[in-house]
VEXDREN-2710 file (C-alpha; in Angstrom, 1 decimal):
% VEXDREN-2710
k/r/px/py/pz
1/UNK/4.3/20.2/8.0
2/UNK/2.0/22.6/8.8
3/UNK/-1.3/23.6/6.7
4/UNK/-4.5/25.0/7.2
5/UNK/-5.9/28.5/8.1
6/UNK/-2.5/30.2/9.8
7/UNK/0.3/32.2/8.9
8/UNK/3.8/31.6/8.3
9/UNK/4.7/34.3/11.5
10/UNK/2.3/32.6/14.0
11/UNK/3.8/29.1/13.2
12/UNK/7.2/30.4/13.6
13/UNK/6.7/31.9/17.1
14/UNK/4.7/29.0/18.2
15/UNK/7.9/26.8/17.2
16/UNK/10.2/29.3/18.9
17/UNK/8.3/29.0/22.5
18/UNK/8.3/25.2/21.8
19/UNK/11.0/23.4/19.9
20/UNK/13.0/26.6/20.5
21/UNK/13.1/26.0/24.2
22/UNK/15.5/22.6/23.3
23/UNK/19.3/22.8/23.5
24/UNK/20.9/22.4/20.1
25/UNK/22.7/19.3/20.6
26/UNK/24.6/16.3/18.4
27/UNK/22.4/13.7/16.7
28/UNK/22.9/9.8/16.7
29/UNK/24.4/8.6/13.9
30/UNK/21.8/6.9/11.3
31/UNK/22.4/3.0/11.0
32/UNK/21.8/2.0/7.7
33/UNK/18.2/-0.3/6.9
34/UNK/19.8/-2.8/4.3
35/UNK/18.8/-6.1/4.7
36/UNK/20.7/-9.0/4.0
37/UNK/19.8/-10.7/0.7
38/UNK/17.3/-13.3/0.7
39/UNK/17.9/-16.8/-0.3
40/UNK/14.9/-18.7/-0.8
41/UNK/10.7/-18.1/-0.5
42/UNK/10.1/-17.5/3.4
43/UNK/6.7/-18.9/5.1
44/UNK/4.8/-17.7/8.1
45/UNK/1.3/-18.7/9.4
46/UNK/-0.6/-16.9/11.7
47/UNK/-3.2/-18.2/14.2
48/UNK/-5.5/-15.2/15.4
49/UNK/-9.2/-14.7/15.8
50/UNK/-10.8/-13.9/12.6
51/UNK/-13.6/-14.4/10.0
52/UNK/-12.1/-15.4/6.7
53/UNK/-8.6/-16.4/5.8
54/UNK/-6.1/-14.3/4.5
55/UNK/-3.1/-14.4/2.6
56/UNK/-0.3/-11.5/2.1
57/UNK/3.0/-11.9/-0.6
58/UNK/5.6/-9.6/0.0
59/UNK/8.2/-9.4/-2.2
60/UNK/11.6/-7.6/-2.1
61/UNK/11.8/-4.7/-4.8
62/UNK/13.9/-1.2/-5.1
63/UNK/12.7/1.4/-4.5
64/UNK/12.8/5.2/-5.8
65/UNK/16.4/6.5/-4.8
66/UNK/16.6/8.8/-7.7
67/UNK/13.9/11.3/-9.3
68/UNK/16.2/11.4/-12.7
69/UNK/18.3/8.2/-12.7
70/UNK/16.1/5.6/-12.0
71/UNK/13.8/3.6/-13.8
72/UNK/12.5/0.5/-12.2
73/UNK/10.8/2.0/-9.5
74/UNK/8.1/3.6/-11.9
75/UNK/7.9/0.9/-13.8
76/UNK/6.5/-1.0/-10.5
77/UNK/4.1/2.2/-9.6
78/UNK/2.7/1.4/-13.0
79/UNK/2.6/-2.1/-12.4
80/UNK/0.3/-2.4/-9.2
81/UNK/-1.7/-0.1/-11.0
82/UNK/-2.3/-2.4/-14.0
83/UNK/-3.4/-5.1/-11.3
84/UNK/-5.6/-2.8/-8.9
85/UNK/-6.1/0.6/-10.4
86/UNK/-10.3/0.3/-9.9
87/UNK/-13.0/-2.7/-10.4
88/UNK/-11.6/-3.0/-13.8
89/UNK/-7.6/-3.4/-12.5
90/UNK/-6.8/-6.9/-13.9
91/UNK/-6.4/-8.7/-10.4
92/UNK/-10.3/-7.9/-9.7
93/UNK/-11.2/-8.8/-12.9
94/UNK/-9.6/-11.9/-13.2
95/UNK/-9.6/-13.3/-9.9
96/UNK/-12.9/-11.8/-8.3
97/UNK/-15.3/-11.7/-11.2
98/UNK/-13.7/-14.5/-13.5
99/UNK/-11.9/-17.4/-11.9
100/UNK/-13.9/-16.6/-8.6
101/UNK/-11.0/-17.5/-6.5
102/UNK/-10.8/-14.8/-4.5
103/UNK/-13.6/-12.3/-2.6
104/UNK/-10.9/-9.6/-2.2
105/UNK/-7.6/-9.3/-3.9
106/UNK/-5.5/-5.5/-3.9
107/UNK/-1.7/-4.8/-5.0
108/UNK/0.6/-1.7/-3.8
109/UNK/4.1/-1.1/-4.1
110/UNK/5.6/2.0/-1.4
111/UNK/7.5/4.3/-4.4
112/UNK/8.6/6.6/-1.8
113/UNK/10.1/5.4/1.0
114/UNK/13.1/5.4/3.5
115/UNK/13.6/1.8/3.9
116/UNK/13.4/-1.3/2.3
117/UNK/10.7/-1.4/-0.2
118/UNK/7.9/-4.3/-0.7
119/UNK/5.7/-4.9/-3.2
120/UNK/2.4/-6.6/-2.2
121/UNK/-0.2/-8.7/-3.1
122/UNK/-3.1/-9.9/-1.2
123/UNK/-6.5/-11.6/-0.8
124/UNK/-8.8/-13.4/0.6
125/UNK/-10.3/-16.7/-0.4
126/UNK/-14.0/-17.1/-2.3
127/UNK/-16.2/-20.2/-1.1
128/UNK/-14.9/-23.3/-1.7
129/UNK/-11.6/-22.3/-2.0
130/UNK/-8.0/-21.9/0.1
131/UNK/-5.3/-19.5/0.5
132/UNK/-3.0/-21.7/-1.5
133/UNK/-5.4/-21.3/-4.6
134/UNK/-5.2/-17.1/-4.0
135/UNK/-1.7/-17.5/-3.7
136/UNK/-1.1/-19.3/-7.0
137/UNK/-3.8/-16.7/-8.8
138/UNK/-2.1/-13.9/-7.5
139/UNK/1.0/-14.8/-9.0
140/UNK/0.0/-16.3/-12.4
141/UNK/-1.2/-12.3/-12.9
142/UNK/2.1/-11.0/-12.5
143/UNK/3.7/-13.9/-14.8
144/UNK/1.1/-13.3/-17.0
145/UNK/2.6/-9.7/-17.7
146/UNK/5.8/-10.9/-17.5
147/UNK/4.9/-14.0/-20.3
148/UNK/2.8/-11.2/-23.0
149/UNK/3.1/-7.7/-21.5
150/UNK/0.7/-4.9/-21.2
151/UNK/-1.2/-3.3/-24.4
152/UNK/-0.6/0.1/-25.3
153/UNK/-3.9/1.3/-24.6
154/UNK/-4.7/-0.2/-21.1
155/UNK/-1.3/0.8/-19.9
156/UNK/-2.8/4.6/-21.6
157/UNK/-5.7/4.0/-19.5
158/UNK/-4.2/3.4/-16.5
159/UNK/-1.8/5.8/-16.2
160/UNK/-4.4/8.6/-17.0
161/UNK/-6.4/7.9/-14.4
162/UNK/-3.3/7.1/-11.7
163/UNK/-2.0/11.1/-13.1
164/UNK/-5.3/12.5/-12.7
165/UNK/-5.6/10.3/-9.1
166/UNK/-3.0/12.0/-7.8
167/UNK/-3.5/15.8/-9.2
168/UNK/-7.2/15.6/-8.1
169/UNK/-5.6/14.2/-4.5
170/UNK/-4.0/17.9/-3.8
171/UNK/-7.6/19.3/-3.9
172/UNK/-7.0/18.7/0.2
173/UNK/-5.0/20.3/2.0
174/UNK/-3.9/17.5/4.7
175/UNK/-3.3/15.4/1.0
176/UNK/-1.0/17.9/0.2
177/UNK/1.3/18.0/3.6
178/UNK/1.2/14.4/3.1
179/UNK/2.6/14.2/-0.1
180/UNK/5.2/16.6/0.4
181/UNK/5.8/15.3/4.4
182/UNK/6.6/12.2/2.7
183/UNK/9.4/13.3/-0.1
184/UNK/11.0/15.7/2.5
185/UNK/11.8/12.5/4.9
186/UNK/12.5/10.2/2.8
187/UNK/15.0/12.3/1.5
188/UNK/13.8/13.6/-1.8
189/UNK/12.0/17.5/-2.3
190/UNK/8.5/18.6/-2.3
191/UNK/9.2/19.6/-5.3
192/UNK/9.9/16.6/-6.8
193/UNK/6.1/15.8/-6.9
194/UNK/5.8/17.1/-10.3
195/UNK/8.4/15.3/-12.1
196/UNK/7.5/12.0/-10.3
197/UNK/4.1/12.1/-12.0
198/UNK/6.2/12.8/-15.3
199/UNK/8.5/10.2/-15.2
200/UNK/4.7/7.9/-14.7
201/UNK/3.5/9.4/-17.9
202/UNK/7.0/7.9/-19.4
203/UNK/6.6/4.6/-18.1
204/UNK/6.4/1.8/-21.1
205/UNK/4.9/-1.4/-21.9
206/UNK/8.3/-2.7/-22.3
207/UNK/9.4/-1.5/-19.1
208/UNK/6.3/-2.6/-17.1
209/UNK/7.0/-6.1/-18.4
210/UNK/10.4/-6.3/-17.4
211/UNK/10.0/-5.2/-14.2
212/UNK/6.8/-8.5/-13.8
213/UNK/9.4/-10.6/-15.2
214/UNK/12.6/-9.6/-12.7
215/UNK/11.8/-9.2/-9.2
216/UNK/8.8/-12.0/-8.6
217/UNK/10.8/-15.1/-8.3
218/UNK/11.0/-17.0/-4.9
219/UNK/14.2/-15.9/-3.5
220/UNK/12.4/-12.5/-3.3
221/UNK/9.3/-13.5/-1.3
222/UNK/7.9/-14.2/1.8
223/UNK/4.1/-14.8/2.2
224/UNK/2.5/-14.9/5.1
225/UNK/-0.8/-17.0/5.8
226/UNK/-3.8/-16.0/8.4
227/UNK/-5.3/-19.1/9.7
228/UNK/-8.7/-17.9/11.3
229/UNK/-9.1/-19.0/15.1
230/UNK/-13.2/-18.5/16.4
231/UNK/-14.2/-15.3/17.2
232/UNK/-15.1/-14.6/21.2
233/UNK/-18.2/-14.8/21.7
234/UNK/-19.9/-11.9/22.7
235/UNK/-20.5/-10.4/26.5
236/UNK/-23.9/-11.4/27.4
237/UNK/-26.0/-8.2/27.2
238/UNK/-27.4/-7.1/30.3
239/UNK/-31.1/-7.5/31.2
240/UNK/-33.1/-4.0/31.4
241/UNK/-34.0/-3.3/34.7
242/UNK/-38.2/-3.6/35.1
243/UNK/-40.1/-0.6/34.5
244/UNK/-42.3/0.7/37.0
245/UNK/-45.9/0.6/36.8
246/UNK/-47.3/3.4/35.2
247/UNK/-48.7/6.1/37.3
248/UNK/-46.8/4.4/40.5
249/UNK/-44.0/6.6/42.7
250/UNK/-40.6/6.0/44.5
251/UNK/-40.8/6.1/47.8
END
């Protein structure tokens, strides 16, 4: 992708004296990035040097294969919204400023993307309490929707301001080669921008709850666990060197 202040016939003879130069020439063939199904929650701990502990779930979702066909995907878009759309998103809300278990919780879910698709959900731990107590907050939110769904109007909310998000987002240039770099390789159209954000408008109530309710179970998950290790201490600074006295000379 190329944007900014250029024309179209100064990028094309700057690509012919460059990628023009290489000899057309048979590509390797593509291996295919399924992964084998997962059977059971997965653990990981790591030890590193660190300030606070941390905690990251990842579950196993679909993703976006088809602008038209499919439904699921959107209806996950719509769900990490729902839990961390702003300060009002439900997983700051509820786990931040009301339970207090967490200082920092977030959710994302990749819509477009080549491989495999995860969605997340992370935090780190308030005062007085553990990774094992974010962990267990984190998921009560998404059983929570999947137990008594999203209202109508919250779920209008939110998907007003994730539209008008990403419309406002094209205001920038590089925001724009991004978007479309991203569709074109992972094998969808620039122009499918458009009716992506369409088919988010569509998105239900009923459909955000059943995706919270199908793809969150253990066989689905792996979370991994930062245990913080101390910090290094810091190099020493250096002394200054002394000042000479005022008025005096080098010799």
């Amino acid at each position: 992708m190329v944007v900014g202040d250029v024309s179209g016939e100064e990028v094309y003879r700057l690509a012919e004296r460059t990628y023009g130069r290489i000899e057309p020439h048979a590509l390797p063939e593509r291996k295919p990035q399924t992964e084998p199904q997962q059977r059971g929650l997965r653990r990981a701990r790591v030890e590193a040097p660190a300030e606070n502990p941390y905690v990251i779930l990842g579950f196993k979702v679909p993703r976006l294969a088809d602008v038209e066909r499919d439904t699921e995907p959107f209806a996950l878009e719509v769900l990490a919204a729902v839990l961390d759309a702003d300060e009002n998103g439900r997983l700051t809300r509820d786990i931040v400023r009301g339970s207090r278990v967490a200082n920092q919780v977030g959710a994302s879910y990749g819509l477009v993307a080549r491989g495999p698709a995860l969605f997340v959900l992370d935090g780190t731990p308030a005062k007085g309490h553990g990774t094992a107590d974010v962990e267990k907050a984190l998921r009560a939110e998404i059983a929570r929707i999947a137990r008594d769904g999203v209202r109508e109007d919250e779920l209008r909310r939110i998907k007003t301001q994730y539209v008008a998000g990403e419309i406002y987002k094209r205001d920038s240039i590089m925001a724009q080669a991004m978007e479309m770099g991203s569709l074109e390789i992972s094998g969808f159209s620039h122009a499918d921008a458009d009716r992506i954000l369409e088919r988010i408008r569509a998105v239900t109530p009923a459909q955000v709850q059943a995706a919270a309710g199908r793809y969150f179970g253990d066989d689905a998950l792996a979370v991994v666990t930062l245990l913080p290790q101390p910090l290094a201490d810091k190099a020493p600074q250096k002394a200054a060197p002394p000042r000479a006295p005022a008025g005096a000379r080098h010799q």
